[in-house]
N, CA and C atoms as a LAMMPS dump frame, in Angstrom:
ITEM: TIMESTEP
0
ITEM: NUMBER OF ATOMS
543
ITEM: BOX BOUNDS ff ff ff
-5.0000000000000000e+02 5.0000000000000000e+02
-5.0000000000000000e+02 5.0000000000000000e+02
-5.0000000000000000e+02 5.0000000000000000e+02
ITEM: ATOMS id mol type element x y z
1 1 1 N 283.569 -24.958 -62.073
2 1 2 C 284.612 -23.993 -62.331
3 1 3 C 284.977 -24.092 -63.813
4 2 1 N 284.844 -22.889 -64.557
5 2 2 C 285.139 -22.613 -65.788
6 2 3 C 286.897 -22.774 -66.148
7 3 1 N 287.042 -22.535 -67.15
8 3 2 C 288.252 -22.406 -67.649
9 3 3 C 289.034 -20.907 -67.289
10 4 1 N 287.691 -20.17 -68.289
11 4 2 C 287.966 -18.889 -67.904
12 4 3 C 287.86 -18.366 -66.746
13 5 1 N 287.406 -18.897 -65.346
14 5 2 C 286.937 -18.517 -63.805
15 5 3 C 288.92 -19.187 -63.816
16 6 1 N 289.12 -19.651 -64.2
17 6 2 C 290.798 -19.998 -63.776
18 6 3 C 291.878 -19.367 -64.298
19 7 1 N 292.033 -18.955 -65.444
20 7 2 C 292.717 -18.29 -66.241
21 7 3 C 292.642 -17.144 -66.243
22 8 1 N 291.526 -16.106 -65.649
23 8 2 C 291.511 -14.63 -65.793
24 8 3 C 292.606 -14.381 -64.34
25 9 1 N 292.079 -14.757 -63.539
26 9 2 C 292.61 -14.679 -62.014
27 9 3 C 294.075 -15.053 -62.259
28 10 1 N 294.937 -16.052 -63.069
29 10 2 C 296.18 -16.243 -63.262
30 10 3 C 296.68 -15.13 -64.176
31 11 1 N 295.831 -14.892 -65.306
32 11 2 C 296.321 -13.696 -66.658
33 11 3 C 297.183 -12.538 -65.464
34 12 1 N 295.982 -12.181 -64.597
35 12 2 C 295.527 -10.752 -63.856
36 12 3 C 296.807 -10.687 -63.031
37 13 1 N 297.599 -12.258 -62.596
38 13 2 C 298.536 -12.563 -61.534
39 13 3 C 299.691 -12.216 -62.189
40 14 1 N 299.788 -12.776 -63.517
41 14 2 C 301.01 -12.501 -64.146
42 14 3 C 301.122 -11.263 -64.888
43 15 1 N 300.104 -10.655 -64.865
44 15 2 C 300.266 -8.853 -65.389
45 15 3 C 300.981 -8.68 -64.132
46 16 1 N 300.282 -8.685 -62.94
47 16 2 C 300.745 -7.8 -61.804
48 16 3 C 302.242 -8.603 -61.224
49 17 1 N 302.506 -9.24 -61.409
50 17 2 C 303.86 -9.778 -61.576
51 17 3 C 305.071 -8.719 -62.264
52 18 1 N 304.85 -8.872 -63.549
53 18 2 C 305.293 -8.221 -64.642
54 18 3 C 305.563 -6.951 -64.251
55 19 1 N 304.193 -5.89 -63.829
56 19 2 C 304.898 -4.572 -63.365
57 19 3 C 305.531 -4.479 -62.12
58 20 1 N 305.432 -5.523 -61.405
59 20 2 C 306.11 -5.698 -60.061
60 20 3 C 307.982 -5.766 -60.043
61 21 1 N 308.041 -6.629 -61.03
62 21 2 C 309.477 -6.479 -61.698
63 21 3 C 309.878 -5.117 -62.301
64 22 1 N 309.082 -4.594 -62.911
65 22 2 C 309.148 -3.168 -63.621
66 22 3 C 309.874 -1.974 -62.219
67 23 1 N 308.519 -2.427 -61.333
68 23 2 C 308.7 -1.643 -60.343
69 23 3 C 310.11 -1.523 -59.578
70 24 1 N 310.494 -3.01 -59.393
71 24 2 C 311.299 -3.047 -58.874
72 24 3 C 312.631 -2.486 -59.398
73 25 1 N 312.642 -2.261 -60.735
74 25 2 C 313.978 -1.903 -61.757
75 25 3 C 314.06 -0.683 -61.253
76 26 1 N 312.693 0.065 -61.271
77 26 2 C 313.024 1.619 -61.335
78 26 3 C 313.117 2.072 -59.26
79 27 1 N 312.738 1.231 -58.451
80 27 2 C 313.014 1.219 -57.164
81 27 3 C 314.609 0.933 -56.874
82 28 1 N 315.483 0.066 -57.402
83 28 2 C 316.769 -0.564 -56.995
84 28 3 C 317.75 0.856 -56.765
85 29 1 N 317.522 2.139 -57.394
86 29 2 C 318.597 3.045 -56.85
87 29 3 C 317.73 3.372 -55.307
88 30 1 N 317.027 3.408 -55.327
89 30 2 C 316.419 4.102 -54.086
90 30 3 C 316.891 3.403 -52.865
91 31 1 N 316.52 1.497 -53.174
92 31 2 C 316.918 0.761 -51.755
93 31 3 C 318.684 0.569 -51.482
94 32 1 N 319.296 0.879 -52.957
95 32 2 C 320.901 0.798 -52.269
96 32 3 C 320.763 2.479 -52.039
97 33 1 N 320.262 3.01 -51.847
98 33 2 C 320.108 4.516 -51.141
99 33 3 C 320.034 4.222 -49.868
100 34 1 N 319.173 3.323 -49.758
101 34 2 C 318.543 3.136 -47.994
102 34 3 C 319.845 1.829 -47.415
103 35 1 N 320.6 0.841 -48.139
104 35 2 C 320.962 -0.139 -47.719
105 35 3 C 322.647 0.297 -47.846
106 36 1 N 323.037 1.17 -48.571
107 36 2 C 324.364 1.106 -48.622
108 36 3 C 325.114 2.502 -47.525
109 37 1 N 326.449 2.294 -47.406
110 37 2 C 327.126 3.51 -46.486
111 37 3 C 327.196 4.582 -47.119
112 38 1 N 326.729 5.779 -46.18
113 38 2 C 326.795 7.118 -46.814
114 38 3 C 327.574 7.05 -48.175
115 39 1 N 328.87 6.686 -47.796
116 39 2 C 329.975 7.368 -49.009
117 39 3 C 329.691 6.45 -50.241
118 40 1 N 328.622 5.362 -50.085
119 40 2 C 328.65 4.24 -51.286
120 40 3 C 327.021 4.798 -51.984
121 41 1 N 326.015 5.92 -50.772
122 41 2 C 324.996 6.463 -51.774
123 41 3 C 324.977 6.613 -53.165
124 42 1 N 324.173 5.939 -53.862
125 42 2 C 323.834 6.594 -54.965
126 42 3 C 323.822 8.304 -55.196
127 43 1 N 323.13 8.944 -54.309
128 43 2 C 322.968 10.473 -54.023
129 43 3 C 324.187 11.01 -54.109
130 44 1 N 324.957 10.271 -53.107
131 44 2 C 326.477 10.68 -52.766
132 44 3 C 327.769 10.993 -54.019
133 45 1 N 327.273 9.507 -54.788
134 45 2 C 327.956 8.948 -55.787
135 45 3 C 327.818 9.855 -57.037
136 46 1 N 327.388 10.166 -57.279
137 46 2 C 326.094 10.778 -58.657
138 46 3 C 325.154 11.202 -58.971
139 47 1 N 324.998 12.542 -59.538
140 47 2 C 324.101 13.204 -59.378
141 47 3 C 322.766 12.732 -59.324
142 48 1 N 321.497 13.026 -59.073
143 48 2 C 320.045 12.508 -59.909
144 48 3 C 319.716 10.875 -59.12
145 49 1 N 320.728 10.575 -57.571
146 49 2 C 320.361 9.622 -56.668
147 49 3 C 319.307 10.049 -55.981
148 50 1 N 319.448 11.341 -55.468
149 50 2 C 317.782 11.558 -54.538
150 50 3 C 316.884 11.625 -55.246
151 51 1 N 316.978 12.021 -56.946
152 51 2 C 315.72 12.3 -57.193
153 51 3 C 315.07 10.775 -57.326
154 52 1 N 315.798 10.402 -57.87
155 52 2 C 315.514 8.644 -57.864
156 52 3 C 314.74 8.001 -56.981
157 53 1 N 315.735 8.57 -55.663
158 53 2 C 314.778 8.071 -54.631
159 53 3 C 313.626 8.826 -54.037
160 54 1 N 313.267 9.533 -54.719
161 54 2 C 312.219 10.277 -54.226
162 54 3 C 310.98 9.829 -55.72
163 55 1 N 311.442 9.362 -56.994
164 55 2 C 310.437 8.866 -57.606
165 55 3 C 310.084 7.536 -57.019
166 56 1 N 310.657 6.682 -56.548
167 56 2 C 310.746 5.738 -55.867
168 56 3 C 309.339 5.279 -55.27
169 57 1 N 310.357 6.45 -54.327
170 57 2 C 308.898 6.388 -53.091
171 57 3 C 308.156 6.919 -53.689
172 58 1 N 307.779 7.888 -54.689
173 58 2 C 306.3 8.396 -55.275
174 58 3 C 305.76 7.667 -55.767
175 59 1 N 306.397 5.997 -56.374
176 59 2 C 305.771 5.251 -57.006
177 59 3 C 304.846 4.387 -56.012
178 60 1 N 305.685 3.799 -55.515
179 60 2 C 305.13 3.2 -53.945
180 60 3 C 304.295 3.529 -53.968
181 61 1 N 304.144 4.656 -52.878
182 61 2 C 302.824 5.701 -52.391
183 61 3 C 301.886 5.497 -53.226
184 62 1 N 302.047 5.948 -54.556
185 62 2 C 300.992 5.553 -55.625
186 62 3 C 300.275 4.65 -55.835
187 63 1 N 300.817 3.107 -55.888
188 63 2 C 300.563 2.018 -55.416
189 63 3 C 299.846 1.95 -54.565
190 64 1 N 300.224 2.264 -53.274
191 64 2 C 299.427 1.833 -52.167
192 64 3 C 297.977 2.129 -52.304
193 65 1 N 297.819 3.227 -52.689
194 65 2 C 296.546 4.764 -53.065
195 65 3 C 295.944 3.782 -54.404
196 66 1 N 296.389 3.312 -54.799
197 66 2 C 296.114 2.672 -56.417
198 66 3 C 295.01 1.719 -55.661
199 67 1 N 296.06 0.71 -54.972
200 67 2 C 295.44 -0.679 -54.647
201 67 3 C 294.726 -0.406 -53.592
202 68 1 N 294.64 0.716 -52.575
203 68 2 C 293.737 1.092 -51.663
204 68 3 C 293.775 -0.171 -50.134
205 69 1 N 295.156 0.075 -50.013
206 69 2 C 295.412 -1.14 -49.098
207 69 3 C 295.062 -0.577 -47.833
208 70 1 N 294.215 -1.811 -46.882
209 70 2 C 293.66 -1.109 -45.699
210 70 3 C 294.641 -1.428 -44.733
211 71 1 N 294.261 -0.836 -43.355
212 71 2 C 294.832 -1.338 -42.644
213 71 3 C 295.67 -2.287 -42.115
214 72 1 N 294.241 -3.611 -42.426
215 72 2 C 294.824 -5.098 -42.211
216 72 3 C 295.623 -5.53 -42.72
217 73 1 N 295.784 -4.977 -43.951
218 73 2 C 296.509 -5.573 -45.227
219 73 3 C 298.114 -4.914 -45.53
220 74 1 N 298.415 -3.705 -44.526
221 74 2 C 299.367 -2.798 -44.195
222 74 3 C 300.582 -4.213 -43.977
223 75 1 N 300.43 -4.895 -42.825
224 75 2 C 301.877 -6.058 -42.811
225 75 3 C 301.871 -6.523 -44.001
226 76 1 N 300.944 -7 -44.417
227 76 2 C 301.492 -7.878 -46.007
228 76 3 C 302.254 -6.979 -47.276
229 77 1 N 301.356 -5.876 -46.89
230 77 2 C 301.841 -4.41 -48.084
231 77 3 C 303.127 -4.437 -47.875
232 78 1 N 303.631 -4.254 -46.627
233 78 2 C 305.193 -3.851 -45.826
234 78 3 C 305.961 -5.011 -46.271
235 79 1 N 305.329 -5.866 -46.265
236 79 2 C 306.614 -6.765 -46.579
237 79 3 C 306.85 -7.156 -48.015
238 80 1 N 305.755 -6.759 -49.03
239 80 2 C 305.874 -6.382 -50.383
240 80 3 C 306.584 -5.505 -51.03
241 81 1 N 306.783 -4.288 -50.05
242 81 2 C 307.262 -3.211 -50.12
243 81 3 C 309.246 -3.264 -49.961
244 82 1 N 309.296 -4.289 -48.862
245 82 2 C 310.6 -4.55 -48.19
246 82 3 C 311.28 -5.498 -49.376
247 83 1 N 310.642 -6.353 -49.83
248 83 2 C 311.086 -7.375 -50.634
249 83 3 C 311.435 -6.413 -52.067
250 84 1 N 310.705 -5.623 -52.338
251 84 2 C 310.586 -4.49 -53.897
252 84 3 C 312.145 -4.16 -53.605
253 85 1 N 312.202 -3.492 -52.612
254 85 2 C 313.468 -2.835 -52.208
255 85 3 C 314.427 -3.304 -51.876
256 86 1 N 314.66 -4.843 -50.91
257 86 2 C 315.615 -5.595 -51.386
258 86 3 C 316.135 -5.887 -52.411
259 87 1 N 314.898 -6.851 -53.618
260 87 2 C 315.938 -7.246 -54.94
261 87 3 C 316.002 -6.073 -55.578
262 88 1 N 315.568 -4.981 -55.31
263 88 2 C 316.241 -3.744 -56.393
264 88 3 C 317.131 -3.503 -56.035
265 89 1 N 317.9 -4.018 -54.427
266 89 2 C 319.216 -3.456 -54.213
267 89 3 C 320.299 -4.364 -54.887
268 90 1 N 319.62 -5.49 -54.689
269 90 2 C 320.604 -6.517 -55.193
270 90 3 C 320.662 -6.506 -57.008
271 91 1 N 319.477 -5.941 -57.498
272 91 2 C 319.903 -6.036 -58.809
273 91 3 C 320.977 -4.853 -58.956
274 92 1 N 320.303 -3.594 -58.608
275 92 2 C 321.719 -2.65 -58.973
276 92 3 C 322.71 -2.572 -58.488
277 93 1 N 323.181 -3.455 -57.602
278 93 2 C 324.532 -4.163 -56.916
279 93 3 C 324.858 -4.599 -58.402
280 94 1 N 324.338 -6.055 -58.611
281 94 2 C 324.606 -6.186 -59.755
282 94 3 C 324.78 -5.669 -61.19
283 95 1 N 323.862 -4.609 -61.489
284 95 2 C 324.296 -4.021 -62.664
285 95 3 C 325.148 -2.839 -62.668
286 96 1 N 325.587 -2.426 -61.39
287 96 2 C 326.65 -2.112 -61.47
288 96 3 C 327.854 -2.581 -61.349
289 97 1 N 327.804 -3.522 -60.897
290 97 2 C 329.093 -4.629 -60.863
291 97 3 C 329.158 -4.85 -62.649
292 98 1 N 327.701 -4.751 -62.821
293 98 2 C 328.396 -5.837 -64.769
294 98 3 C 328.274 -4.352 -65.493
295 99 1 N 328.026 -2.957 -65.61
296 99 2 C 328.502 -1.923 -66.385
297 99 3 C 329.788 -1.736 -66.254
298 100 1 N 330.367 -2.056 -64.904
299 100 2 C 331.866 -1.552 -64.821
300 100 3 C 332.76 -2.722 -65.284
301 101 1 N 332.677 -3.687 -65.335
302 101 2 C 333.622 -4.577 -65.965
303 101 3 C 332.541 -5.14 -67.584
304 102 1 N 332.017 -4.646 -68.279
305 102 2 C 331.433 -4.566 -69.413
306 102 3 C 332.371 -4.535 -70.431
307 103 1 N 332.958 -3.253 -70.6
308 103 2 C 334.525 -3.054 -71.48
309 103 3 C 335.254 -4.122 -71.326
310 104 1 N 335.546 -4.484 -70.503
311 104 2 C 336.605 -5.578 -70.269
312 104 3 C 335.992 -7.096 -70.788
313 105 1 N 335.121 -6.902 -71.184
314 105 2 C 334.678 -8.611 -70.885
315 105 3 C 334.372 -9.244 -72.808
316 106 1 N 334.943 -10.095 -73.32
317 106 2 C 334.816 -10.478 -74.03
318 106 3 C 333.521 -11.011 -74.978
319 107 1 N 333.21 -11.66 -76.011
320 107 2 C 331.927 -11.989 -76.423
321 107 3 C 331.202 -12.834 -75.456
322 108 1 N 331.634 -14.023 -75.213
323 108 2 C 331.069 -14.818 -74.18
324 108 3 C 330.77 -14.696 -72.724
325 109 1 N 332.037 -13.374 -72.378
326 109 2 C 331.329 -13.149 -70.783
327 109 3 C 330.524 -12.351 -70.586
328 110 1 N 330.497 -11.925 -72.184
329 110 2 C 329.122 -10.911 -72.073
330 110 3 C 327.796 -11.905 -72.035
331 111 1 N 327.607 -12.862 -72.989
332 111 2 C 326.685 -13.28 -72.846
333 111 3 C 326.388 -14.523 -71.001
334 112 1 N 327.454 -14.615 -70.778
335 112 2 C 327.392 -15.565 -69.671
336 112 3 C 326.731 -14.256 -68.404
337 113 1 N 327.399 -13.155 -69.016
338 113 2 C 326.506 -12.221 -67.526
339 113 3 C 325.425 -11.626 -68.126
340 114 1 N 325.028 -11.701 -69.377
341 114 2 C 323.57 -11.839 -69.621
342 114 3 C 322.64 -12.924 -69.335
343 115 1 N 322.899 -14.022 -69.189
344 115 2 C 322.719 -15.275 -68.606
345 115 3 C 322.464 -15.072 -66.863
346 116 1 N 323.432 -14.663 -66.538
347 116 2 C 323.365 -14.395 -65.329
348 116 3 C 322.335 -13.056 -64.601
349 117 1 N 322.704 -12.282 -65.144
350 117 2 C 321.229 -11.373 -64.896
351 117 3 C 320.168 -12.044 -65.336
352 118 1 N 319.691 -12.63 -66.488
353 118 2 C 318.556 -13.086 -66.56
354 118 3 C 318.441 -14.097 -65.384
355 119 1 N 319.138 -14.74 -64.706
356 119 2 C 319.052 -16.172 -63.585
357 119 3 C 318.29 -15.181 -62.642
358 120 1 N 319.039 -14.319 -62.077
359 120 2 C 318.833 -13.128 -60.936
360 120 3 C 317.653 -12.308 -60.935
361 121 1 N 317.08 -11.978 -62.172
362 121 2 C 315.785 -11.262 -62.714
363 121 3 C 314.555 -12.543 -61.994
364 122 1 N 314.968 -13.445 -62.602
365 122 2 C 313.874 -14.533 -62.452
366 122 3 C 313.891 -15.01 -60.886
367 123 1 N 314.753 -14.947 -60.431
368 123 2 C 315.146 -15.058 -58.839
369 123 3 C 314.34 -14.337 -58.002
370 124 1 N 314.863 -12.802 -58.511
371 124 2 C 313.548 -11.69 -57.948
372 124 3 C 311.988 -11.613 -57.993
373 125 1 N 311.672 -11.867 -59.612
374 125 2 C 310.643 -11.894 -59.74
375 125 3 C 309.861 -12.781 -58.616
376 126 1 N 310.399 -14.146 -58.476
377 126 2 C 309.64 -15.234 -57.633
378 126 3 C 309.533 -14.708 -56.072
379 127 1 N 310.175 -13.782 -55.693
380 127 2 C 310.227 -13.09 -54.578
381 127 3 C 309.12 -12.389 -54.535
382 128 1 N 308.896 -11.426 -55.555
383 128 2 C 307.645 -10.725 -55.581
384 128 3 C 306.77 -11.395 -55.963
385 129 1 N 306.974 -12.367 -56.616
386 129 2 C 305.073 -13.179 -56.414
387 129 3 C 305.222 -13.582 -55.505
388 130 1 N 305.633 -14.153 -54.917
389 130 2 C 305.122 -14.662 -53.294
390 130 3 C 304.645 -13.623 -52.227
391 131 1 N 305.439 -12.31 -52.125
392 131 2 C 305.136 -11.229 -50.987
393 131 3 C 304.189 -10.86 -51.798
394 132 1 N 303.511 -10.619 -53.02
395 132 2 C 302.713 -10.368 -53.61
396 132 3 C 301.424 -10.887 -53.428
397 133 1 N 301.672 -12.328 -53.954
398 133 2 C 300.864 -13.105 -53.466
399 133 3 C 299.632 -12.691 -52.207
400 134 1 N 300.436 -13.222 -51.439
401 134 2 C 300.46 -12.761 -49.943
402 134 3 C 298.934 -11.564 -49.855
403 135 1 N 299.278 -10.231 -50.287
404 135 2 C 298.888 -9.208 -50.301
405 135 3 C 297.527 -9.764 -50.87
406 136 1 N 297.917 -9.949 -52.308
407 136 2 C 296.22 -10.148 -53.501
408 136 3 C 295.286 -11.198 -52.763
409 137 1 N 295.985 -12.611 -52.094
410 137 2 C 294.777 -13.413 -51.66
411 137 3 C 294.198 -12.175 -50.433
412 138 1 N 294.462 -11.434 -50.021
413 138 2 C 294.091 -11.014 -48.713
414 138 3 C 292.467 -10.184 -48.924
415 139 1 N 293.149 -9.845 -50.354
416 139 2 C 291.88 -9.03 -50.996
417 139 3 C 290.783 -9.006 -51.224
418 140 1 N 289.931 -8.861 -50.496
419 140 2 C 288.067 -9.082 -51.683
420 140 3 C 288.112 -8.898 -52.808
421 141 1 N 287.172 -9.511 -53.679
422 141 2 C 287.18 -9.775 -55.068
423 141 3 C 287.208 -8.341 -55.487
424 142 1 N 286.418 -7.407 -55.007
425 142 2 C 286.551 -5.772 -55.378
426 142 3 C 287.639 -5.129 -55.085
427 143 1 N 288.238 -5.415 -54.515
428 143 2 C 289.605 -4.632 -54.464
429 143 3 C 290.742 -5.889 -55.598
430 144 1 N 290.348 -7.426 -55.416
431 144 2 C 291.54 -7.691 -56.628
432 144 3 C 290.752 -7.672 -57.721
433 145 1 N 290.622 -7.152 -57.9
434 145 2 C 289.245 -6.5 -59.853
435 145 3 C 290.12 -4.974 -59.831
436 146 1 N 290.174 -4.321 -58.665
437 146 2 C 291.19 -2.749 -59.011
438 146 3 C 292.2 -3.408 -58.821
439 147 1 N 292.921 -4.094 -58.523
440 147 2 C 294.153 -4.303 -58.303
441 147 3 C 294.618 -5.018 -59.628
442 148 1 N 293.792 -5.194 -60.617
443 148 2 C 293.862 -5.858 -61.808
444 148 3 C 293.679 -5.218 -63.127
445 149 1 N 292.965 -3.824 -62.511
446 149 2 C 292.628 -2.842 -63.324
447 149 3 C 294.087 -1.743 -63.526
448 150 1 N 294.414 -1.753 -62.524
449 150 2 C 295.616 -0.658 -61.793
450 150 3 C 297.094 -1.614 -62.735
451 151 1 N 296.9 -3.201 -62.252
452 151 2 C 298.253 -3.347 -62.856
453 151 3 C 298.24 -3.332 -64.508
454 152 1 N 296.644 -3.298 -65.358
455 152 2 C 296.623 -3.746 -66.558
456 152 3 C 297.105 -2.156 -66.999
457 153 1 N 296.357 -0.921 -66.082
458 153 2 C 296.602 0.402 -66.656
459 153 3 C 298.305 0.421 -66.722
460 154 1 N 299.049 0.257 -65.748
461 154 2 C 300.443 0.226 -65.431
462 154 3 C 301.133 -0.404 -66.763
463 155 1 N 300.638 -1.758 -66.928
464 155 2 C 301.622 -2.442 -68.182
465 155 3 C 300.873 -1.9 -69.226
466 156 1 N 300.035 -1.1 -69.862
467 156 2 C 300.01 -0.691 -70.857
468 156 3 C 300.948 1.121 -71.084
469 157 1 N 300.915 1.781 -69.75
470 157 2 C 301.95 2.822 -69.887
471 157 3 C 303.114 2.371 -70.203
472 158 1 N 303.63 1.362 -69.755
473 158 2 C 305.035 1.094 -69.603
474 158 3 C 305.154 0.495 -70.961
475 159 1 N 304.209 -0.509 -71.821
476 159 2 C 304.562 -1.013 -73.19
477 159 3 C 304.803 0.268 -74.017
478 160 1 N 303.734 1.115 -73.601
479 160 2 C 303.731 2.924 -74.548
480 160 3 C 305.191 3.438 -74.307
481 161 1 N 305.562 3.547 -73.289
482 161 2 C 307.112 4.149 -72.906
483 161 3 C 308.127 3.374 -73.219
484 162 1 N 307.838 2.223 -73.35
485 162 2 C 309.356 0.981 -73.672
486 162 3 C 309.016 1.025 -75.424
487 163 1 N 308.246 1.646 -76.031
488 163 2 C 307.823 2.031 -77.621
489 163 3 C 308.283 3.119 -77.725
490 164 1 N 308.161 3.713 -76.799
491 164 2 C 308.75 5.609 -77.413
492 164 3 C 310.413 5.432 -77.419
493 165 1 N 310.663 5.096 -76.369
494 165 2 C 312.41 5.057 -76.173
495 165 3 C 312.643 3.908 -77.187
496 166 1 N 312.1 2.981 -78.245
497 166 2 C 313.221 2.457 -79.218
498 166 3 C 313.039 3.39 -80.324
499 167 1 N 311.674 3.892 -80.495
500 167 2 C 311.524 4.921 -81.461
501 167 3 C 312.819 5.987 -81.497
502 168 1 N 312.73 6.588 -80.206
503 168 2 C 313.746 7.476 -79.674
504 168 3 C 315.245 6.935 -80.422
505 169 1 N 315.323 5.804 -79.451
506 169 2 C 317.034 4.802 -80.043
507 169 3 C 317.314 4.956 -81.615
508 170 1 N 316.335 4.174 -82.077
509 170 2 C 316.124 4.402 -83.741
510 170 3 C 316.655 5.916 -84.683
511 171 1 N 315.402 6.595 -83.866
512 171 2 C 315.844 8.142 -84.504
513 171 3 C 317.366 8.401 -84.349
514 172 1 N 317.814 8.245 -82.919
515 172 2 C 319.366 8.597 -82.512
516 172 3 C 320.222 7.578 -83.629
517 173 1 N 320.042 6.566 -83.717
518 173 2 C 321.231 5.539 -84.808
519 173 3 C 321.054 6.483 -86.038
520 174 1 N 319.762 6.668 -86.445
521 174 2 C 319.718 7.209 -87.886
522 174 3 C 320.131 8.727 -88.204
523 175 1 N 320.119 9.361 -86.923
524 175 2 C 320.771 10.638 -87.112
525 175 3 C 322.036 10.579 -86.923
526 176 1 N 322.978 9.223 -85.942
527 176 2 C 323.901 9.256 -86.071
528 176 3 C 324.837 8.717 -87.714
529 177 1 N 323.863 8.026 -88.292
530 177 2 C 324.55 7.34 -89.417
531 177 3 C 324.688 8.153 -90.261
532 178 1 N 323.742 8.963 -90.466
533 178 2 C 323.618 10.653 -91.392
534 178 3 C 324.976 11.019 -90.964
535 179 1 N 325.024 11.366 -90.095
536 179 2 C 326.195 12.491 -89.773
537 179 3 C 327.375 11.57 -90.077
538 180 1 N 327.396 10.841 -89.834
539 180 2 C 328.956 9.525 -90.263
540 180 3 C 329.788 9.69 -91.517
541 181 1 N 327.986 10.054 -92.472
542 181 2 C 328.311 9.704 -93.861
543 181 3 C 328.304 11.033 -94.246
């Protein structure tokens, strides 16, 4: 056993990790869609909740179709799927708990609930490698080779899009500083 026979298979684990967390950010309105009381919906609450949850699930779906999960592999998928949608509920529990008392909170409790989301991020993440896990050993080497291909295509859209929006940010400060002055 090579170095590299050990290290590609881990690289490949922690890409698909990485967008798994991704995933889960942009899933968390959808599962407090599915987990909270009518009147506490996102949908309910504010506009642009269903559509949310309807990119949601388009992402999913996509996924599944991506990674080409068979049959057998349907319970492990499901419970990959269940876990995505849990800690996304619990994160946007949480980040809405810390936008609304944000104003209020001084230098340090800002950083102590930046601290604290980061604890909770890393909490989740380990959730999805394991139900993850789960799924990829199940795989023949040809399906985790697409499943490696799929998450490398994924984190390179998302580095392109997390580049456009500071570009974006940037432009907005500098058009705001123009206008200031």
């Amino acid at each position: 056993m090579t170095l590299r026979s050990i290290l590609l298979p881990a690289r490949a684990l922690a890409t698909a990790m990485v967008l798994l967390a991704a995933l889960v950010l942009v899933a968390a309105p959808q599962a407090m869609a599915q987990t909270a009381p009518a009147a506490e919906k996102p949908e309910n609450a504010a506009p642009g909740g269903a559509k949310m949850k309807d990119r949601v699930e388009k992402r999913i779906a996509e996924l599944h179709e991506q990674l080409k999960i068979t049959p057998a592999q349907e319970p492990a998928w499901n419970e990959l799927a269940t876990t995505m949608r849990e800690d996304a509920a619990a994160k946007m529990a949480t980040y809405k708990k810390w936008s609304q008392e944000q104003g209020k909170m001084n230098a340090l409790e800002l950083l102590q609930a930046h601290a604290t989301l980061a604890d909770e991020n890393a909490q989740h993440l380990h959730k999805l490698v394991a139900a993850f896990e789960k799924l990829y050993n199940m795989m023949p080497d040809e399906q985790k080779k697409n499943a490696d291909e799929v998450f490398s295509y994924r984190m390179a859209k998302a580095k392109a899009h997390a580049k456009a929006r500071k570009m974006e940010n940037k432009m907005n400060k500098d058009m705001n500083e123009k206008m200031d002055n």
